[in-house]
Each structure stands twice: as structure tokens, then as C-alpha cells.
C-alpha positions in Angstrom: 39.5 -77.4 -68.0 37.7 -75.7 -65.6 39.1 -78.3 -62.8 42.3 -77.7 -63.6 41.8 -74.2 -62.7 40.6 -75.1 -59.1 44.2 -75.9 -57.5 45.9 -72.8 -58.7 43.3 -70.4 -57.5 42.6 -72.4 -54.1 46.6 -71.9 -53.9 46.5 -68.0 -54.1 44.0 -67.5 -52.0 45.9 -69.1 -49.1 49.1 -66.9 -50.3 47.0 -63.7 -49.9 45.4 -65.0 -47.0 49.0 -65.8 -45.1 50.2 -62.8 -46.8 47.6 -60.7 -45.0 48.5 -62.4 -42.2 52.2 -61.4 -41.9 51.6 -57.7 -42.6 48.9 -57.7 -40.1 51.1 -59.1 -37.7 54.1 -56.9 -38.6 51.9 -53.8 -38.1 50.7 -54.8 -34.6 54.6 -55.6 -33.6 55.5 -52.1 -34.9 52.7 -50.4 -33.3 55.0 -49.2 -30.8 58.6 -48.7 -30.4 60.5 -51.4 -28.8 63.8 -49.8 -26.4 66.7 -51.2 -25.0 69.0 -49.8 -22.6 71.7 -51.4 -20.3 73.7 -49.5 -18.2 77.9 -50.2 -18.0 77.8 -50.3 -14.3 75.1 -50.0 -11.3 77.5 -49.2 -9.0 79.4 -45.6 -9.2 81.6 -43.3 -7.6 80.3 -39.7 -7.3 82.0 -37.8 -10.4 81.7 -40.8 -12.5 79.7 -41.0 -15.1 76.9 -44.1 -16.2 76.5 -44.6 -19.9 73.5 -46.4 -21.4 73.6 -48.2 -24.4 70.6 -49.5 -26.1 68.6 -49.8 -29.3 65.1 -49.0 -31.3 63.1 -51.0 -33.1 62.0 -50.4 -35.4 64.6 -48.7 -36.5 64.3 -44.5 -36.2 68.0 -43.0 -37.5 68.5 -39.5 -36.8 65.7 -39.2 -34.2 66.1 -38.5 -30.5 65.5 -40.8 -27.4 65.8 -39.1 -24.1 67.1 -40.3 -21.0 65.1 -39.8 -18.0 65.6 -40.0 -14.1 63.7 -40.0 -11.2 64.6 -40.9 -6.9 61.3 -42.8 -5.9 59.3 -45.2 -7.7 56.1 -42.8 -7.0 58.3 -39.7 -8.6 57.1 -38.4 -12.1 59.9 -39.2 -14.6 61.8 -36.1 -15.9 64.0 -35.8 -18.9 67.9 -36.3 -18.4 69.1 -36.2 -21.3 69.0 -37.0 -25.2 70.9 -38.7 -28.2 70.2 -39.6 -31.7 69.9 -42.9 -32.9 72.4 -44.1 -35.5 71.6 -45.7 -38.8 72.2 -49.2 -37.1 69.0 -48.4 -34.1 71.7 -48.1 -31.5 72.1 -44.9 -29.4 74.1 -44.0 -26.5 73.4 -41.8 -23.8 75.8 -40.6 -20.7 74.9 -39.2 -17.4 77.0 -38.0 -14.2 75.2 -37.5 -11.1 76.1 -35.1 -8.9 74.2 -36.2 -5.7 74.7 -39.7 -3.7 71.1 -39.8 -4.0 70.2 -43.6 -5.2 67.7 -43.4 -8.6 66.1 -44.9 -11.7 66.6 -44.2 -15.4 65.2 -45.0 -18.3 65.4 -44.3 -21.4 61.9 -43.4 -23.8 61.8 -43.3 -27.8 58.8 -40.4 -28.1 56.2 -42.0 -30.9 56.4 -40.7 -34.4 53.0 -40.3 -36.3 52.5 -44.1 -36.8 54.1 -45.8 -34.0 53.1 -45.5 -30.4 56.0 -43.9 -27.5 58.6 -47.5 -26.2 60.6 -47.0 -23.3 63.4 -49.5 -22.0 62.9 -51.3 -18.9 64.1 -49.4 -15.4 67.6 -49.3 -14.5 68.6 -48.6 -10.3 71.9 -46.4 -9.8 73.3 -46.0 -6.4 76.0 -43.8 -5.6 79.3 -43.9 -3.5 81.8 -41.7 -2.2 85.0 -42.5 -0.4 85.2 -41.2 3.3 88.6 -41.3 4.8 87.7 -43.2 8.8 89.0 -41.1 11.1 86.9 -38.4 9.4 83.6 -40.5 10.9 82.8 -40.6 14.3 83.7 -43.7 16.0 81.2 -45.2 18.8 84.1 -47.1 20.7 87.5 -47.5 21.1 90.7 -48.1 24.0 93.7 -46.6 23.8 93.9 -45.3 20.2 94.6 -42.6 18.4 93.6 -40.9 15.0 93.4 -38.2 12.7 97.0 -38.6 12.7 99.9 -39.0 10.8 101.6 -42.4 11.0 104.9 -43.6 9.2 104.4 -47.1 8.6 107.6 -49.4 6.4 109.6 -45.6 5.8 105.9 -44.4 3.8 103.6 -41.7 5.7 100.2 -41.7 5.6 97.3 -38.9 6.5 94.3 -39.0 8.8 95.9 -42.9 9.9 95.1 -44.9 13.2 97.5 -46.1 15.9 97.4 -48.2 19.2 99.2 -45.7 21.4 99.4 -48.2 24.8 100.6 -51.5 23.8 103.9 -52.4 26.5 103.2 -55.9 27.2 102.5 -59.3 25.7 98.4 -59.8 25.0 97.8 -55.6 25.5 95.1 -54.9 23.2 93.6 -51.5 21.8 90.7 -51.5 19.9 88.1 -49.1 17.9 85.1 -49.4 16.0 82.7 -47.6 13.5 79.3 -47.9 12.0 79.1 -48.4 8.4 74.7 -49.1 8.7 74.9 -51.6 5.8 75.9 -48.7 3.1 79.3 -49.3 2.4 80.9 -51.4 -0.1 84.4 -51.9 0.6 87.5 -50.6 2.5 91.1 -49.7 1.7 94.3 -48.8 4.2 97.8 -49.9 4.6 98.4 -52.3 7.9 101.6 -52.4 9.5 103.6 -51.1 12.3 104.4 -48.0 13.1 108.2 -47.0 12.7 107.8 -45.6 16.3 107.7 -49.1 17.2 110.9 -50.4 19.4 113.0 -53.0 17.7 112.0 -56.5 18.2 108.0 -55.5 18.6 105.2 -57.6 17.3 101.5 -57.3 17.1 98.6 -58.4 15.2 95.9 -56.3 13.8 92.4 -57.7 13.1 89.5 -56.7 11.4 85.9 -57.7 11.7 82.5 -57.0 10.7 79.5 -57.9 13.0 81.4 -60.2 14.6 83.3 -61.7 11.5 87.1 -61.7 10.4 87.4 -59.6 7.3 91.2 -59.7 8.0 94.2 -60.9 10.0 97.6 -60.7 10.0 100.9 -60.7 12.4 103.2 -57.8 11.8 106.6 -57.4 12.7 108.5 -53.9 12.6 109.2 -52.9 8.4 106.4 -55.1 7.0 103.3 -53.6 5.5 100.5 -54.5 3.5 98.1 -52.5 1.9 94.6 -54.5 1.5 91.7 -54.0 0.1 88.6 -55.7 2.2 84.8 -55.9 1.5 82.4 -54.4 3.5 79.2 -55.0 1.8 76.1 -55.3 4.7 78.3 -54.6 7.5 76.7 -52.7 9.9 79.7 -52.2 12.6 83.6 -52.6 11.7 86.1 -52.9 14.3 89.9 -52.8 14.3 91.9 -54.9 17.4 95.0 -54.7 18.0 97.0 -56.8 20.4 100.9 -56.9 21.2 103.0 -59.7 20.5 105.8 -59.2 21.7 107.6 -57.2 25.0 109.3 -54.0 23.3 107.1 -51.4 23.0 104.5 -51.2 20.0 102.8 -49.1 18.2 100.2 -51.4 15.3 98.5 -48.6 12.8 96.3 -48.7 9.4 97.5 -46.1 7.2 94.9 -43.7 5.5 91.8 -46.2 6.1 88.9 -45.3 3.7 85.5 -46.7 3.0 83.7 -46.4 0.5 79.9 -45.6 1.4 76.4 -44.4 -0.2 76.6 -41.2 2.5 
């Protein structure tokens, strides 16, 4: 008899043993709040607004997390904002900057009286804002003209560009801008101008440090309106050269870039 009783007892003590085991374990896991947070874009506009969607574990429905913020890696973190957390462990959390200053968030589940303070891992925001180009100061140009308006294919656009000194065949205006690496991309219409003379050609080029971002031959009622990327580029330039005899007048309607200044 009294072997018989050696197995079963040899077997619960390795139960409790394991089972002490696991609830050790599960305590140390829990002894502080694990967070989550994933921003739905890096990149924004100034007057959008970044949302943060994340989780806690474990789990703390109904209580707060709060979103903080801060410009420099050396800054103190202050609060942003708070939400509650849902009965799932999710939360979400919206901020809209109002500054093109770049910065972190994060976003911190305070501790309750038996689990330590978690805090997601750091998200960087930068900021853009569009800038119209004949608003910036150029460093070069020949022969051009801006802050104008242009009518370009029977559409007129604002604050446009034109070569105002194109006659003959291989004439060539030109202009330039710095962007100092901090824009992303750039938008205009490209065309002719309907001053133009019937029969007039030119092409209009577009390059970054030295690069061709863009390229095209335009004859008199053709436009395109293009979208280009400017990411790193530290000068732009626009060239245009005539074509053709008859007078012409190559533009870029209502050129914008979209920069963190």
C-alpha cells in the first residue's frame, strides 16, 4: 500500500510546483503595463490631425491613458491628451498640431495599485505646409516672370511663372529655388501660355540638384498638371527653351511645394 501511494503524491507535487511556477511568472509579466500605439501617418499637413491607436495589457477598461508630446529628445514629456480604454484594451487617441515644429508622442498607461506605469514605444511626427513658389524667394533666374497670372489651355491660374523672352529657336529662360532638403513633393500645371503665337513650341524641364524630375515638349492648348517628388532636394530649377520661331511664352501654373517651413 504504502508504495502505491508514492506516484500520486510525487505527481502533485510537480503540479503545485509548475503551478507555482505559472502564477509566478504571470505576476512578473503583469508587473507593469504593456502599451501599444501606432500612429495612421508620420507625415502631415498642418491642420490635419494624427490619431493613435493602440492597446493595454493587461487589460484596464474604463481607465485613462494619456497622450504625451514633446520637440527634443532631451525635452520633459508633457501630457497631450487622454482616452479611455475600451472593454477589448484598445484606446484611441487624436491630436492636431498647430505648429510645423517636428516632435515625439507617446502614449503612457499611469500604474494602478498593483501594476507598475507602461508607456508605448516613441512615435516622430513632422509637419508640412504647402507654400505657393513664387511666394519664396528665388536665388536665380533669366528672363522670367512671376507672381503672376497665367492662362494656360483656356484655365487661369494665380501666383504662376512664365518665360517672358523666348523669340527664337534654342532661347532659354530659366529660374531656381531652394527647397534645403525639407520638402516633400511639388504640384503645378505645365503648358503654354495662351499668349503664345500660333505655331510656338517649347519644352519645360525640371530638375533637382542636377537631376530630371520632369520633361516634356509643349505645343500651344496642351497642358498637364503633374505632381513631382521633391524629397532631399536641395535646389529645384525650371528651364525653359523655345522650340519653335513664333513667339513663346512656356509657364507652370500655380506651382506649390509642400515643405516642413
Amino acid at each position: 500500500m504504502p508504495a502505491r501511494l508514492v506516484r500520486p503524491l510525487g505527481v502533485l507535487l510537480v503540479v503545485l510546483l509548475t503551478t507555482a511556477g505559472a502564477i509566478s511568472t504571470s505576476a512578473a509579466a503583469a508587473s507593469t503595463y504593456v502599451v501599444t500605439a501606432k500612429p495612421n501617418k508620420t507625415n502631415l499637413v498642418l491642420g490635419q490631425a494624427v490619431v493613435f491607436t493602440g492597446s493595454v495589457s493587461p487589460r484596464a477598461s474604463g481607465k485613462t491613458v494619456v497622450l504625451q508630446k514633446r520637440y527634443r529628445t532631451t525635452d520633459a514629456w508633457t501630457n497631450e491628451r487622454t482616452a479611455t480604454i475600451a472593454n477589448d484594451g484598445t484606446f484611441r487617441v487624436t491630436d492636431r498640431p498647430s505648429s510645423l515644429k517636428p516632435r515625439y508622442y507617446r502614449v503612457r498607461k499611469p500604474a494602478s495599485s498593483t501594476i507598475g506605469a507602461g508607456v508605448s514605444p516613441t512615435s516622430k511626427v513632422l509637419i508640412y505646409k504647402w507654400h505657393y513658389l513664387t511666394d519664396l524667394s528665388s536665388v536665380d533666374d533669366n528672363d522670367m516672370d512671376t507672381e503672376v497670372t497665367v492662362t494656360i489651355n483656356g484655365d487661369a491660374y494665380r501666383k504662376s511663372m512664365y518665360a517672358d523672352w523666348l523669340y527664337l529657336d534654342g532661347d532659354a529662360s530659366f529660374i531656381e529655388w531652394n527647397l534645403s532638403r525639407k520638402c516633400s513633393r511639388m504640384v503645378g500645371t505645365f503648358g503654354l501660355s495662351d499668349d503664345s503665337e500660333t505655331g510656338s513650341r517649347a519644352n519645360i524641364e525640371v530638375s533637382g540638384d542636377g537631376n530630371t524630375l520632369y520633361s516634356r515638349d509643349f505645343d500651344l492648348g496642351v497642358s498637364e498638371r503633374r505632381t513631382l517628388a521633391v524629397g532631399n532636394v536641395l535646389r529645384v530649377r525650371f528651364e525653359f527653351t523655345a522650340l519653335a520661331y513664333p513667339d513663346v511664352y512656356p509657364a507652370v501654373g500655380s506651382a506649390r511645394v509642400l515643405c516642413r517651413f
